[in-house]
N, C-alpha and C positions, 0 to 999 in steps of 0.2 A: 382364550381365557379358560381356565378350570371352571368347576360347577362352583367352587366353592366362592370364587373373584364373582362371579356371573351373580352369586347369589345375592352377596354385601351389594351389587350396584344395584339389583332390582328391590332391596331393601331402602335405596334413598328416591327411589320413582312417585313420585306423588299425583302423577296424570296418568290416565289413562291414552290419552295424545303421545306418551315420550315417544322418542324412534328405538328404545332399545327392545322395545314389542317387536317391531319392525326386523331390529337387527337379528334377532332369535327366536322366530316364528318357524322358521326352516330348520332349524338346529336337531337335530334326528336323534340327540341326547334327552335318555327319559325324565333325567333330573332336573336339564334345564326347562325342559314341560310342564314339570310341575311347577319348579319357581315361578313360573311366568302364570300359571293357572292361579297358585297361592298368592298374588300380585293383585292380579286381578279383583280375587275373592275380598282382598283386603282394600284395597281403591273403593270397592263397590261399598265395603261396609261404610266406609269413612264419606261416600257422597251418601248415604242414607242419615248418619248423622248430619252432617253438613244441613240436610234436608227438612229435617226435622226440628233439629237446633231454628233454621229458618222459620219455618212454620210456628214454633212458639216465640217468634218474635212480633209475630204479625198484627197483635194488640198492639204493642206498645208501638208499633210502625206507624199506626193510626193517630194517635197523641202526638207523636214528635212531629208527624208532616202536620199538625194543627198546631204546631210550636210551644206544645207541652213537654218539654226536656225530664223536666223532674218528675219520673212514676214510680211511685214505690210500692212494688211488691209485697205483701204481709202473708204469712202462714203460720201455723202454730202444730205444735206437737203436745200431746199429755192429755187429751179429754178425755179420754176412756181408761186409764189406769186407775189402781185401789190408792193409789201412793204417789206422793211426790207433787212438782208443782208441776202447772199447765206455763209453757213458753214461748211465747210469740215473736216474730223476725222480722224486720224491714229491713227493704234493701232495695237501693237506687244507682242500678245499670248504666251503664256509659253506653253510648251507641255504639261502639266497637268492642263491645264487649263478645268474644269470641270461645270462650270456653265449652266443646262442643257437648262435653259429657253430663254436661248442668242440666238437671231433671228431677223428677217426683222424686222425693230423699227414701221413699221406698221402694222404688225401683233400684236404689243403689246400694251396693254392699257397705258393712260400714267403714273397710278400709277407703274406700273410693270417695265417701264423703266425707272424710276427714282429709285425704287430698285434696279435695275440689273447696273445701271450707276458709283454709288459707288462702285459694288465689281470690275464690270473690270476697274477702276482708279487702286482700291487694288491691284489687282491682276498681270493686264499688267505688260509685261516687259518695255511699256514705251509705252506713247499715247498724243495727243497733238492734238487741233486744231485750226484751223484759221479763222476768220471773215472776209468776204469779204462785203466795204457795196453798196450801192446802187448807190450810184456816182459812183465807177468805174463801176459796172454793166452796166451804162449807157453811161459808155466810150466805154468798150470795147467788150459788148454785154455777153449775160449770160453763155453762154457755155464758152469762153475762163475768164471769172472773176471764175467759178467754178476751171479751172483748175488752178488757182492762186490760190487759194484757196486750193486745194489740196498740191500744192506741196511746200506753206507754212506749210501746216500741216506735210507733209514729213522731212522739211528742221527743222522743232520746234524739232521732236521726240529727245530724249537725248540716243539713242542710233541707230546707221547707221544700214536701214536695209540691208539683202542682195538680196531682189523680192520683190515686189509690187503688188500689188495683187489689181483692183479698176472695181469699180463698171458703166462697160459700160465707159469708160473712157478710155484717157491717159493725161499721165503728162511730161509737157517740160524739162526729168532727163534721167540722162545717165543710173539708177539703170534698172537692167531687169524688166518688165511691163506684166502683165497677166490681159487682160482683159476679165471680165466676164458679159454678159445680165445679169441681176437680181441677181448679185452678193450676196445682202444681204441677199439670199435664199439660197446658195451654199455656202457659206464659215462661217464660225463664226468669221473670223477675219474682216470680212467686213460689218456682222451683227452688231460685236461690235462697229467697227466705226459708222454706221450709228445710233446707240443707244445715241452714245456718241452725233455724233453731233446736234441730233435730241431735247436731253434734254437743249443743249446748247443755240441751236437757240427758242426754247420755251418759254426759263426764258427772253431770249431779245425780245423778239415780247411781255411777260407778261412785262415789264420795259415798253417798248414803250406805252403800252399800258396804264400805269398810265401818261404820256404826252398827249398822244391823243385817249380818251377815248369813244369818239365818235363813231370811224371806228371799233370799237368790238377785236382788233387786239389779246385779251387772247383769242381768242375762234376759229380764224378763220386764227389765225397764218400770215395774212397778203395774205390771197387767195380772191379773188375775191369774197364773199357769196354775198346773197343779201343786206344786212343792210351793211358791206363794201361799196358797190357802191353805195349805197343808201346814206351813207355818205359821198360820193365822190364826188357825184352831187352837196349837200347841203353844205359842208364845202372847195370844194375842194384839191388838192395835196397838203401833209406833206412834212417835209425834208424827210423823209426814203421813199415816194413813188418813184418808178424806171418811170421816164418821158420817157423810152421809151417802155413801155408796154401798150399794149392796155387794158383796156379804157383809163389810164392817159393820155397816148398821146393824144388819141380823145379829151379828156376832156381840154386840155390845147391849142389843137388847137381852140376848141371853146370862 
């Protein structure tokens, strides 16, 4: 076989077991050496996720062998931006849910999350989120508008879950509540919501952003950069700016 046949078949290898290791371990061609190195290098990435995928399932493994099916995942995205609303995500995983790249939505680039966004809509057994926007933020301050936010998201889902599972949080609901630090690191049902909600609030900060185009909002999602406040000086506070964050607030005391 050429380097080139050699190459295409070590590209559909998916064990590190095949016998075409076997077959061309001896092969004294340098390119086939390397194929088979780059093989490797690629099997081992793909057991690392595999691995890890696993490991953030190992909550929800707990619940199900107690015959809790239904865990929904919750995360939010937007508490620290000048701008915009806070958005919360639920989302309730099938056991076979096998998607390996599902992870913290900030480990991910944002084309990889908007791939991965589609298939857990697909996939979930049911997911929903909510928009909180920046007038109540500024009623009722950011941390309790987050938890509005969440347990609309909980209350949207179109199927009852039976645990809660959220990220550093709790929700004003009678359902059992498991809170986890850095949840979207530890569970994949919580990775998934924050994926979800993460694409959500993006395309709304990219809308606002053809209203007020000035404050850079596609690019810096409504956080504070420099050319944001640099707009902020010059143009002053939008409707979607939160008047009780600082700078707006400095800014409007001024």
């Amino acid at each position: 076989m050429t380097i080139k046949e050699i190459k295409e078949s070590f590209m559909r290898v998916h064990e590190i077991q095949d016998p075409l290791f076997d077959l061309y371990k001896d092969d004294e061609r340098k390119g086939v050496q390397i194929i088979i190195k780059q093989t490797k290098k690629r099997l081992a990435h793909q057991q690392e996720l595999k691995d890890a995928f696993a490991k953030r399932f190992n909550i929800e493994r707990e619940f199900w062998n107690q015959g809790l099916n239904q865990i929904a995942g919750i995360d939010e995205v937007g508490r620290g931006p000048l701008a915009g609303p806070v958005v919360a995500a639920a989302v309730i995983l099938p056991h076979d849910f096998k998607l390996l790249e599902v992870n913290d939505s900030k480990q991910l680039t944002d084309k990889k999350r908007r791939e991965l966004v589609n298939v857990i809509k697909e996939k979930a057994i049911s997911y929903a989120y909510a928009v909180i926007d920046n007038h109540v933020i500024d009623d009722v301050n950011i941390y309790q508008a987050t938890r509005i936010a969440m347990k609309q998201a909980v209350l949207s889902l179109t199927v009852q879950p039976q645990q809660l599972m959220i990220d550093a949080m709790d929700v004003d609901m009678d359902i059992p509540q498991l809170k986890l630090i850095k949840g979207d690191a530890k569970s994949n049902s919580i990775a998934a919501a924050s994926i979800l909600a993460k694409v959500t609030r993006d395309d709304l900060m990219i809308k606002y952003n053809q209203q007020y185009p000035e404050y850079d909002f596609c690019h810096n999602d409504g956080y504070g950069t420099k050319k944001h406040l640099e707009a902020l000086k010059k143009y002053g506070a939008t409707p979607i700016h939160r008047k009780t964050f600082a700078p707006v607030r400095d800014l409007t005391k001024n």
